[in-house]
C-alpha positions as CSV (number, residue, x, y, z in Angstrom):
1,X,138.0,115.2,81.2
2,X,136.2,118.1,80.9
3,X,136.5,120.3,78.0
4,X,134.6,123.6,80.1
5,X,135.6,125.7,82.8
6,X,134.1,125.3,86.5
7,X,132.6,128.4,86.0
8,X,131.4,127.4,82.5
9,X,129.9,123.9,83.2
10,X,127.9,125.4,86.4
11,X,126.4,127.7,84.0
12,X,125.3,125.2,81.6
13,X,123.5,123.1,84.5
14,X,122.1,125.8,86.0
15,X,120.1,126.2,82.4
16,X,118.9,122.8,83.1
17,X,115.3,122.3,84.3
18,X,113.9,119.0,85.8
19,X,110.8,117.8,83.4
20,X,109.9,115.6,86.6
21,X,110.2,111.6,86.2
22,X,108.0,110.6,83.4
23,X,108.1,107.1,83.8
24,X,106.8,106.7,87.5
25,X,104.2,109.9,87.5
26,X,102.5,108.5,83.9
27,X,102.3,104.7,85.5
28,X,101.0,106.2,88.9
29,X,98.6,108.5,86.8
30,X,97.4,105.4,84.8
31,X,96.4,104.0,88.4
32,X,94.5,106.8,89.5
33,X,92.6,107.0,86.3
34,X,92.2,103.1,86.5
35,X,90.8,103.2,90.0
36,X,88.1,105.7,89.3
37,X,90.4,108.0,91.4
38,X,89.7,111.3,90.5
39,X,90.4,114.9,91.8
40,X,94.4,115.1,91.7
41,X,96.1,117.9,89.9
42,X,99.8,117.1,88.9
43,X,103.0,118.9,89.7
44,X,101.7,121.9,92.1
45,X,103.8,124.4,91.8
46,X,101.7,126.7,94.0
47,X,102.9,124.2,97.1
48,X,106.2,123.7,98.5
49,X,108.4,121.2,97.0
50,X,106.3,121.2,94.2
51,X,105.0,117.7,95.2
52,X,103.9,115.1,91.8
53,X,100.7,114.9,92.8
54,X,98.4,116.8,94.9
55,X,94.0,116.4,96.0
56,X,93.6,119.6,97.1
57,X,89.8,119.1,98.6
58,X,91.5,115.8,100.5
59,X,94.4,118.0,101.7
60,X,96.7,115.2,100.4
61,X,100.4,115.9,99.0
62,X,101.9,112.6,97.0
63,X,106.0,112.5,96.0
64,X,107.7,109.9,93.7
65,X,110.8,109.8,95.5
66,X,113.7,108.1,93.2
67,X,115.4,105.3,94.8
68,X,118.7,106.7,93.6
69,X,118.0,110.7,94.4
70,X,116.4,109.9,97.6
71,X,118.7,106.7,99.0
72,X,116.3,103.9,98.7
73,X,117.1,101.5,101.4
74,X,115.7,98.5,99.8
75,X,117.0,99.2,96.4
76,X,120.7,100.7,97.9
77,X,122.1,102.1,94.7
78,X,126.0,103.0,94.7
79,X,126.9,106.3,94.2
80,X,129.0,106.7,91.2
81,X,132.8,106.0,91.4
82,X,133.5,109.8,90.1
83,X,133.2,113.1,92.2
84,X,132.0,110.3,95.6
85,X,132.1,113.4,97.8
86,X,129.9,115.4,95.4
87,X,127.1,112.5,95.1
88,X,127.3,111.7,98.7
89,X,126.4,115.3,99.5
90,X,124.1,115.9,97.0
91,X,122.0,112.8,98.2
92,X,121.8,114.1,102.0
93,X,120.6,117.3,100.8
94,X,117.9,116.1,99.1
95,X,117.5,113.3,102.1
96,X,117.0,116.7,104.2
97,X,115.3,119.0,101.4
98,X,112.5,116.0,101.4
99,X,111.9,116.4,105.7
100,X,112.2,120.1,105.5
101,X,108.9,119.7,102.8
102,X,107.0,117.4,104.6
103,X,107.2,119.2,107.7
104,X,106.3,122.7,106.3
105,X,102.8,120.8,104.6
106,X,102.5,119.3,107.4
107,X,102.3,122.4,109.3
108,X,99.8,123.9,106.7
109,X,97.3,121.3,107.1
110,X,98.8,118.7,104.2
111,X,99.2,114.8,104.7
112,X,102.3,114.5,103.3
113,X,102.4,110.8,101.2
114,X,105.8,109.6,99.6
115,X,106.5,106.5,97.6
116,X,109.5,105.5,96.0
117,X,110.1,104.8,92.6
118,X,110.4,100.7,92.6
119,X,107.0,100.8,94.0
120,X,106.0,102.2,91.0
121,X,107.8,100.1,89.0
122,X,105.4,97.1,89.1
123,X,101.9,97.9,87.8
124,X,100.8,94.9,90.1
125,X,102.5,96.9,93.7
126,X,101.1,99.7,92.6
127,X,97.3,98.4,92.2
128,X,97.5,97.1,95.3
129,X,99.3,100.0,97.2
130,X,96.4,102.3,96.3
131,X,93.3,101.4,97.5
132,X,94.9,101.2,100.8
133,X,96.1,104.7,100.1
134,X,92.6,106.0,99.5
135,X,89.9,103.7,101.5
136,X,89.7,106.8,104.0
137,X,92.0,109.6,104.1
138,X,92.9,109.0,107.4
139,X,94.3,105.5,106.7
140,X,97.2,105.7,104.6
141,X,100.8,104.8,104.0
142,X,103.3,105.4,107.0
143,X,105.9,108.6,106.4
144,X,109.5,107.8,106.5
């Protein structure tokens, strides 16, 4: 039970900023960097969504979706058994935030790239998911 007000607890989170994923951007950054990939700038907060990682002279947005916040459908995580309603709406948004991005980069001239998390998970996935991200900029992973 909570000890705190509705009023009071909503304040609180509110206060609470995201510090982004640290495990899956520092493993995907260790790729790049052990590719010889080079010309990515992290968290952009100049575009919308504020996508992980961004190669602005490529024109090329990538996001590290989470496989619980974005409903993986290989990994299919339960919600939690408390507050199912809240969770159940919380994960559509973010479902629909995530189209609404890609569509507005899109629109401004962005390839929009997304990976989830469990592909980052495995350093040996992940060295093989990115050279077939980056041979050409045309050729790359297909957007869900």
């Amino acid at each position: 039970m909570d000890i705190l007000s509705k009023e009071e607890r909503s304040q609180r989170m509110s206060a609470v900023r995201s510090t982004g994923n640290r495990s899956t951007e520092w493993k995907l950054r260790a790729a790049l960097v052990r590719h010889g990939i080079s010309g990515w700038k992290m968290h952009a907060r100049w575009l919308p969504g504020v996508p992980d990682f961004v190669f602005p002279k490529l024109h090329v947005a990538i996001f590290i979706d989470g496989c619980f916040w974005h409903s993986c459908p290989h990994c299919n995580r339960p919600l939690p058994k408390a507050n199912r309603a809240y969770w159940s709406s919380k994960l559509k948004f973010n479902i629909a935030q995530a189209k609404r991005v890609n569509r507005v980069l899109r629109q401004n001239g962005i390839k929009v790239i997304r990976i989830w998390e469990h592909e980052v998970r495995n350093s040996q996935s992940l060295d093989s998911l990115l050279p077939k991200l980056f041979s050409s900029h045309k050729r790359s992973k297909v957007q869900r």
